[in-house]
C-alpha positions in Angstrom: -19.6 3.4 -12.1 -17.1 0.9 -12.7 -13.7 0.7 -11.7 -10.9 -1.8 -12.0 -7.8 -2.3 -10.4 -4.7 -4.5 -11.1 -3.0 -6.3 -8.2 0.1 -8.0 -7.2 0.8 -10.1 -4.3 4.2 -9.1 -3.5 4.9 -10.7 -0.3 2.6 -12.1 2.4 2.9 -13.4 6.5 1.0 -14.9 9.1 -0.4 -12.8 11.6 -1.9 -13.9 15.1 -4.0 -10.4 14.8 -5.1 -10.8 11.5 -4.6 -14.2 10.2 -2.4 -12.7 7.5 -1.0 -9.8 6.3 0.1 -9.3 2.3 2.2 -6.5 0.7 -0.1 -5.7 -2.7 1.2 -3.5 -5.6 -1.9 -2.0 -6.8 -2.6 -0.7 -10.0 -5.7 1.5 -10.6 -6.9 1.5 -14.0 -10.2 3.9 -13.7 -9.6 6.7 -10.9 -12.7 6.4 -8.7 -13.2 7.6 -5.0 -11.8 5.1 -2.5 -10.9 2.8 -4.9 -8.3 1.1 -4.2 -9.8 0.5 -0.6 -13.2 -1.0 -1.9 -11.3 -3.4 -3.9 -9.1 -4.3 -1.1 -11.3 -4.9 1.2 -14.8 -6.2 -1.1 -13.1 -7.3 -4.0 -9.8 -9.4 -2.2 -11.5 -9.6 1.4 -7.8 -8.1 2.1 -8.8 -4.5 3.7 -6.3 -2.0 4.0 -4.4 -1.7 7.9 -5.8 1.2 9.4 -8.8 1.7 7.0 -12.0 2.7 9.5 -14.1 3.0 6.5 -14.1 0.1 4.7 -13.3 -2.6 7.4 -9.2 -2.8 8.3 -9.4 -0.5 11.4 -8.8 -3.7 13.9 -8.1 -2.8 17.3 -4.9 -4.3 16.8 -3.6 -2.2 14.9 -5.1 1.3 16.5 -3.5 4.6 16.1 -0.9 3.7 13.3 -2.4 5.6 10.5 -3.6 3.9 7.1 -1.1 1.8 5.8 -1.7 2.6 1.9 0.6 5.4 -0.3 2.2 5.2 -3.7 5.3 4.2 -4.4 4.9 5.7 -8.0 3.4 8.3 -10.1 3.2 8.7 -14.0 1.8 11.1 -16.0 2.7 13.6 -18.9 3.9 16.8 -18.3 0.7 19.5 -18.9 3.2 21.6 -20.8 5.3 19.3 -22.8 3.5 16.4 -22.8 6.5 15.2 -21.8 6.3 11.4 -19.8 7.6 12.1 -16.4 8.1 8.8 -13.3 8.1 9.5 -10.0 9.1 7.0 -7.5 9.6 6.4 -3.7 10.1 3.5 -1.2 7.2 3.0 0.6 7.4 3.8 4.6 9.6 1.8 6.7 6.4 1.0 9.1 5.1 -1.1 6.3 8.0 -3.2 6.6 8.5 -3.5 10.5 5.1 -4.3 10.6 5.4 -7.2 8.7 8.3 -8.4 10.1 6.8 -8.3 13.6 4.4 -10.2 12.7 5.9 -12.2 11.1 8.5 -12.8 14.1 5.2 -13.2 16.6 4.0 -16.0 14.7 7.1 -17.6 14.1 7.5 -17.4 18.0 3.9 -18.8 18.5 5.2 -21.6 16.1 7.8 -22.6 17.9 6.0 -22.6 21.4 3.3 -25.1 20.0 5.7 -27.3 18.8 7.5 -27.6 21.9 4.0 -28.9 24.0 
């Protein structure tokens, strides 16, 4: 069946584990199994950290759990109908993950240049 999904790069660093590492804002538009996962990863060639299925389980980053969740929810209230917005920051491992990488290339950087 077909499914689409909107995405945003948000922010992106190099990684000596993975080459690179982006922060996407996704944006389903169909709701079909796994979805957001088979885009990331056959779609953008970008699989999710922590994903065993569809190719972003690298040994790298073992044991630290899937790094996708949603920072939003919208839908109409089944009562009401009324529009109701949930929202929450996504988990601070995100962000320390990308920072250490971030700081291990940058570290790598520096090395080289001093050769």
């Amino acid at each position: 069946k077909d499914a689409r999904t909107e995405y945003l790069v948000l922010s992106s660093t190099p990684s000596l584990k993975a080459g690179a590492l982006s922060l996407l804002q996704l944006r389903p538009l169909t709701g079909r199994t796994h979805q957001l996962r088979r885009h990331c990863a056959l779609e953008l060639g970008a699989p999710v950290v922590g994903d065993k299925i569809y190719g972003g389980a690298s040994p790298h980053f073992e044991g630290r759990g899937l790094f996708l969740c949603a920072t939003a929810l919208a839908l109409d209230h089944p009562r009401t109908g009324e529009p109701l917005r949930f929202e929450a920051e996504p988990p601070a491992k995100f962000a320390a993950l990308l920072d250490r990488e971030r700081a291990r290339a940058a570290k790598f950087d520096a090395l080289s240049l001093d050769r």
